[in-house]
N, C-alpha and C positions, 0 to 999 in steps of 0.2 A: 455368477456374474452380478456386479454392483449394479443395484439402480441410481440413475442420477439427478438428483433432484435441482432447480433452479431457482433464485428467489430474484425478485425486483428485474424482471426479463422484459425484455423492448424490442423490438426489432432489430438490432444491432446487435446489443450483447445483454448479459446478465451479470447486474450485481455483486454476485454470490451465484457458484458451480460447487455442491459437495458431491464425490464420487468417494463412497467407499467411508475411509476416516479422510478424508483428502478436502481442504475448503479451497478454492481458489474463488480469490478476488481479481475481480475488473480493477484497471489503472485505477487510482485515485487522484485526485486533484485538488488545490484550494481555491480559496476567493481569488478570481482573475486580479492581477495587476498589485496584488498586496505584494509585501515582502517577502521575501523567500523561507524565511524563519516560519512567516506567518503561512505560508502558502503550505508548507511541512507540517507544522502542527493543525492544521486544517484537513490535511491527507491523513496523520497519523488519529486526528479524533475519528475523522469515519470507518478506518480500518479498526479502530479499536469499538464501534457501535455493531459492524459487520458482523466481525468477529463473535462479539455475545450474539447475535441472532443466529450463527450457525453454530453453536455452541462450544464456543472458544475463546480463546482469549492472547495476547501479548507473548505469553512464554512459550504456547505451544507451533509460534511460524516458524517455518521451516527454511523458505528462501525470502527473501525481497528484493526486487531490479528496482533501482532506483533509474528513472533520466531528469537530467539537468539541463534546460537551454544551454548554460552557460558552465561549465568547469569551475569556473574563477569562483562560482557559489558554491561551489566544496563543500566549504569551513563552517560555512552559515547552516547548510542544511545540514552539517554533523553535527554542531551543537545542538541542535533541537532532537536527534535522533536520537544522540548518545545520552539524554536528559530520558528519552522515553523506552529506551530499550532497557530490559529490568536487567540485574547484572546477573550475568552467569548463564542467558538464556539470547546472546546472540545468534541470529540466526546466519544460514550463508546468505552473502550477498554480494550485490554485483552493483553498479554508480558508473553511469556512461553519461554524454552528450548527447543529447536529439534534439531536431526541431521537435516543439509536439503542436498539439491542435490547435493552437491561438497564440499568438507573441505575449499575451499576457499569462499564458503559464508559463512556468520558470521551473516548476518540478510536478513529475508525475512518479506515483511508487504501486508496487503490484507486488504482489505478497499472496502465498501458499501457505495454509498452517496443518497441524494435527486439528481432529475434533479429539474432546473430552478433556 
C-alpha cells in the first residue's frame, strides 16, 4: 500500500496529494478580476511551481478539468493554454461551465500528473 503524502494542507484541502507516482493538484486559480488570459496563465505558472515541488513538471500531466464562468472565454483561455502546453505532451482534458467561488474568477484548472 502507497503512503500518502500532503504538502500546503489547511483545513479544507491540500495543495498538492502525491499517492504512489500519482500528483494531484487542488483547483488553481488567478488574480480575481484580471483577464482571463491573465487569470490562465496565473493558474498555469502555479501548477507549473506545484509541479517542481512534487517532483514534476508540464510533460508528465496526465488529465486537466478546465471550468470557465463563461463558454464564450474558450478562445481566450486556449490561446494561453496552447502557448503552454509543450507539443507532443497533451494531456487528456476536459473545459465545462461553472459558477465557481467568486464572480471574479473566470477560470479555475485541476490537473493530475506522473512524478519523475
Amino acid at each position: 500500500m502507497s503512503d500518502i503524502t500532503r504538502h500546503h494542507t489547511g483545513q479544507r484541502m491540500s495543495q498538492i496529494v502525491i499517492h504512489g507516482d500519482t500528483i494531484y493538484l487542488a483547483g488553481q486559480v488567478g488574480t480575481p478580476a484580471a483577464s482571463v488570459a491573465q487569470q490562465t496563465q496565473d493558474c498555469l505558472d502555479k501548477i507549473d511551481k506545484l509541479l517542481a515541488e512534487a517532483g514534476s513538471d508540464r510533460t508528465r500531466i496526465l488529465q486537466c478539468t478546465i471550468w470557465l464562468a463563461d463558454m464564450a472565454d474558450f478562445a481566450e483561455m486556449n490561446a494561453v493554454w496552447d502557448a503552454w502546453v509543450p507539443e507532443g505532451h497533451a494531456p487528456a482534458r476536459a473545459c465545462g461551465e461553472a459558477k465557481l467561488a467568486t464572480p471574479d474568477f473566470r477560470v479555475e484548472l485541476i490537473v493530475m500528473a506522473a512524478r519523475g
